[in-house]
N, C-alpha and C positions, 0 to 999 in steps of 0.2 A: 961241406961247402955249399951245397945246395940245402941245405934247411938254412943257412944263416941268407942265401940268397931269399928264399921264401920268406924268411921271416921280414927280411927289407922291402920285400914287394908288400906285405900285409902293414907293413907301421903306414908307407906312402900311401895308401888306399886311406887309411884311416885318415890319414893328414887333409888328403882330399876331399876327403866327407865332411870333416870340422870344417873345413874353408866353406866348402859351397852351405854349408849351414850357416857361417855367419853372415854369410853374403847376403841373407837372405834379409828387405827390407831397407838394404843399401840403398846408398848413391849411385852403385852400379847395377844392383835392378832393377829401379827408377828408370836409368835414362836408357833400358832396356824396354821398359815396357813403351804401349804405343801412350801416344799423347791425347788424352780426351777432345785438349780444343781441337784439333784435328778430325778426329773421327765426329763431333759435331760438326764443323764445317760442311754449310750447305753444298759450296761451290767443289768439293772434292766427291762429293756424292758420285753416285753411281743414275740416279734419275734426275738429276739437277745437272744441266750443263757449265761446263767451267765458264763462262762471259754470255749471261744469261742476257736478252735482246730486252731495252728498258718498254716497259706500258706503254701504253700510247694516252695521253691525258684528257682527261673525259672532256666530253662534248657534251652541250645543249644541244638540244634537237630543236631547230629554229623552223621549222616546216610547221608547226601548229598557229607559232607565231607569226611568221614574216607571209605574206599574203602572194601567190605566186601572180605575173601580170594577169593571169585568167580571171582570177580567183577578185582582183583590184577590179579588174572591168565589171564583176559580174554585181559586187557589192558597193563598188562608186556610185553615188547617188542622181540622177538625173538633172540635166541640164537646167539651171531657172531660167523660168518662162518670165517676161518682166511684163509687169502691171499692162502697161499701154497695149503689149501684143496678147494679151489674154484680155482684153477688153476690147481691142478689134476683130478678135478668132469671131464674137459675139454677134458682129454688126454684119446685116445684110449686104452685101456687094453695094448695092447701088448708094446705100449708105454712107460707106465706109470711108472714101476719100474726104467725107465732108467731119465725121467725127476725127479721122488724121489730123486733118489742120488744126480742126477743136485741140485737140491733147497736145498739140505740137504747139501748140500758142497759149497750152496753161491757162485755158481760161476757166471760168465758173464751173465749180461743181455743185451737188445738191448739195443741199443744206446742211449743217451738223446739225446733228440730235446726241442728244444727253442718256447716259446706259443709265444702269441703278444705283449705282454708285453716285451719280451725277457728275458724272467727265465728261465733257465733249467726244465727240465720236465722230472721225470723218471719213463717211462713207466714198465708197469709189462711184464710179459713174457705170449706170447696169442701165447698156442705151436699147434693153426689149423692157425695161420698165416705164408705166408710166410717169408721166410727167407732172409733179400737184403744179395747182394756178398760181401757188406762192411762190414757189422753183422758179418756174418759165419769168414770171413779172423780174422776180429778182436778177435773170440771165437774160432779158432783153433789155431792160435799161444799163447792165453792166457792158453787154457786146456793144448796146450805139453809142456808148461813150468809148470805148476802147476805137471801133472802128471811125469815131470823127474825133477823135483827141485834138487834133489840129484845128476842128472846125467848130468853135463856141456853139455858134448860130446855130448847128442839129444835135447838140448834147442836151439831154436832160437832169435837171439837178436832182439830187437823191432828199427826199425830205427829213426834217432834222426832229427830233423828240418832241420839241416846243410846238409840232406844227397839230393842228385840231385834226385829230383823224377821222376819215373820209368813211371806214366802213365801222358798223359795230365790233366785227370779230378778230379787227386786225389793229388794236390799242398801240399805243410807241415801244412795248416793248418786245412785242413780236419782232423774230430775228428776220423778217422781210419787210419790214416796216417800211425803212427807207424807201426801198424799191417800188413796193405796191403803193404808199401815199404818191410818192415823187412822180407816178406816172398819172396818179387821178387827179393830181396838179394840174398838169402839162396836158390833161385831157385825152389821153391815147386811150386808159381804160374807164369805159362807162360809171359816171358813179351819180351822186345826185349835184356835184357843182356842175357837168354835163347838161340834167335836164333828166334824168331818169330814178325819179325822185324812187320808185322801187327797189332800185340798188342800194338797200340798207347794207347787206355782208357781202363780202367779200367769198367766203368760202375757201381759205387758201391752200387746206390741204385736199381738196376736191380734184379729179383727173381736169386736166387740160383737155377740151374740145380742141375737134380738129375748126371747128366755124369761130372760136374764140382765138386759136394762133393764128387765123387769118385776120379777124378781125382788131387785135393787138398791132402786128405787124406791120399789114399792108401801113397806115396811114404814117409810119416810119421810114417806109421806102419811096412812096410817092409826093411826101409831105406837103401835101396840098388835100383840101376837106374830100371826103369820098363825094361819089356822084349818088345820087338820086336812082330808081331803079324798079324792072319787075320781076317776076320770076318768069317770065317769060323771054326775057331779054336774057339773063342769066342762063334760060336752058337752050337759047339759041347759043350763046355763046361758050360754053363749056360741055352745052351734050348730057349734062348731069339728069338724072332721072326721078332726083329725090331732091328737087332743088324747094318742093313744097313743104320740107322738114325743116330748112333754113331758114333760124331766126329771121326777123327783118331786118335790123340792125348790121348783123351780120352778112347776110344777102349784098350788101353795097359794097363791103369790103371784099365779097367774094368776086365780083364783077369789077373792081379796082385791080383785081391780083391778075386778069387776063390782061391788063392792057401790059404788063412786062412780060411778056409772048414766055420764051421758052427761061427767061428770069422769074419766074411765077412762082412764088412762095409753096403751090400747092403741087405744081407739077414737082418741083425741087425734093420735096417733104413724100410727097404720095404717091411720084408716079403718075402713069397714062390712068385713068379710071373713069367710069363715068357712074360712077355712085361715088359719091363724097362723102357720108354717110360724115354728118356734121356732128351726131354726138358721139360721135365715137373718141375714144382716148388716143393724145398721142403720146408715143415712146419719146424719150430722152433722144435718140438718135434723128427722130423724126424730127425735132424739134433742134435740134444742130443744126440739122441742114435747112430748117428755116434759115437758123440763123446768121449760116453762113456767109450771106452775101446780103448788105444794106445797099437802095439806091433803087431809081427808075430803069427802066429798058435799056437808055442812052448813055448815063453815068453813073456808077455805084461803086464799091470797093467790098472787095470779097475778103476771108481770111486767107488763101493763095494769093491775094493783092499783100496782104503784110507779112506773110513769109517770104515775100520776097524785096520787101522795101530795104534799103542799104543800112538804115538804123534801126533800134526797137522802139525811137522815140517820135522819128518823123517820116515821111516819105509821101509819094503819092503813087494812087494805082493806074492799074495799064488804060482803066474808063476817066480817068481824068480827075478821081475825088480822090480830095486829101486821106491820107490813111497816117494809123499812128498808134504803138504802143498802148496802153494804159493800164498801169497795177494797183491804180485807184481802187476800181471795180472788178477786180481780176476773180475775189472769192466772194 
């Protein structure tokens, strides 16, 4: 009984062994074994968290670019200075309100000149340079037409191409032509219809004497013929010390300019002095402030006379003369 038992334990062992033999490569050791996708799986890792926290997505670094306010202050470029306040920084105090009204009233500048090219070229106004005699003529018959526009009878006409010109050096097509004949017309500048048969040139781009912007001038504010004269009368009357260097011609003009006391072309232009020192050159600014005010002692019209007139075409000043625009003669 017990070997037929053993023998029953030894078939079922055997039976077991076949079984798990064929099993082998099953369906049932298959879904025994583990599962690759799994054991790949990042998110079941052991160093990979299960709900991994997402990137943060990349940034430009805008700090090289974007300019912080320091950095804007430091690199913004400085405030523009304009034309007119960098052209009075230049002007001597005592100067300076007379060149203001000048630029505030747009009038005459120096002359264009042509570069290499041959363009036009319009220079600014530099009032510590001097002044050529062509400039000054061409800006003193433009201002006493500007400042008597209303008043025919003290304007002077500008000379036209056709007219027979007065000096050798300054033919019709000189760009001051107008100017410089039109005044040796009208007689204000010495020439040989005058009586100074010597004045053959004009010289126009020569500095402006300070005894020639008097003598220009003066006989435009007082418009009556100059007086007769000595230099002795002259050095009683101005104090001057060098009145023996003073053309003669000039001399009359200079002793006409005293009798408009503290309106006086020379106190106006030069200041208290008592050297005149008549060849000396005057500046652009010097020569403003001659210009700034036409008229005798009693009645004249200044350029603060037409900054302040109610129109830019008519008006009259605070001394009783007509004042008035003019873009006639403005360049």
């Amino acid at each position: 009984m017990s070997a037929a038992l053993h023998l029953k334990t030894l078939m079922v062992s055997g039976l077991s062994l076949l079984l798990v033999t064929g099993c082998a490569g099953s369906s049932l050791e298959k879904s025994l074994e583990a599962d690759p996708q799994l054991q790949d799986r990042p998110g079941l890792s052991e160093e990979t968290p299960e709900n991994p926290e997402p990137e943060p997505p990349e940034t430009t670094d805008l700090t090289a670019s974007t300019p912080t306010s320091s950095s804007t202050e430091s690199t913004s470029p400085p405030p523009r200075v304009s034309s007119t306040t960098a052209i009075l920084n230049e002007v001597p105090d005592d100067l300076r309100p007379y060149v203001q009204d000048w630029l505030a009233l747009e009038m005459v500048e120096p002359a264009a000149s042509q570069n290499a090219n041959g363009t036009a070229t319009k220079p600014k106004l530099a009032p510590n340079q001097p002044i050529p005699r062509g400039d000054f003529a061409r800006w003193l018959l433009a201002a006493n037409n500007r400042f008597y526009q209303d008043v025919p009878a003290k304007r002077i006409r500008p000379a036209t191409a056709s007219t027979e010109a007065a000096f050798q050096d300054v033919p019709a097509t000189h760009p001051n032509f107008a100017a410089i004949q039109g005044l040796a017309e009208a007689g204000i500048i010495p020439s040989a219809k005058t009586g100074n048969t010597t004045a053959v040139n004009f010289r126009p781009d020569a500095p402006l004497t300070r005894e020639t912007l008097v003598l220009w001038k003066t006989p435009l504010d007082l418009r009556t013929p100059l007086p007769t004269t000595t230099a002795d009368a002259v050095t009683s009357t101005w104090g001057f010390q060098d009145v023996a260097k003073i053309e003669p011609l000039a001399l009359r003009a200079v002793l006409a300019d005293s009798q408009n006391g503290d309106f006086a072309n020379i106190r106006r232009a030069f200041g208290y002095t008592t050297l005149f020192q008549p060849q000396k050159g005057v500046t652009q600014a010097e020569a403003i402030a001659a210009l700034w005010r036409f008229g005798n002692q009693t009645e004249g019209v200044s350029a603060a006379d037409l900054l302040k007139a109610p129109t830019s075409s008519s008006g009259s000043s605070s001394a009783g003369s007509s004042s008035a625009g003019d873009s006639e003669n403005s360049l």
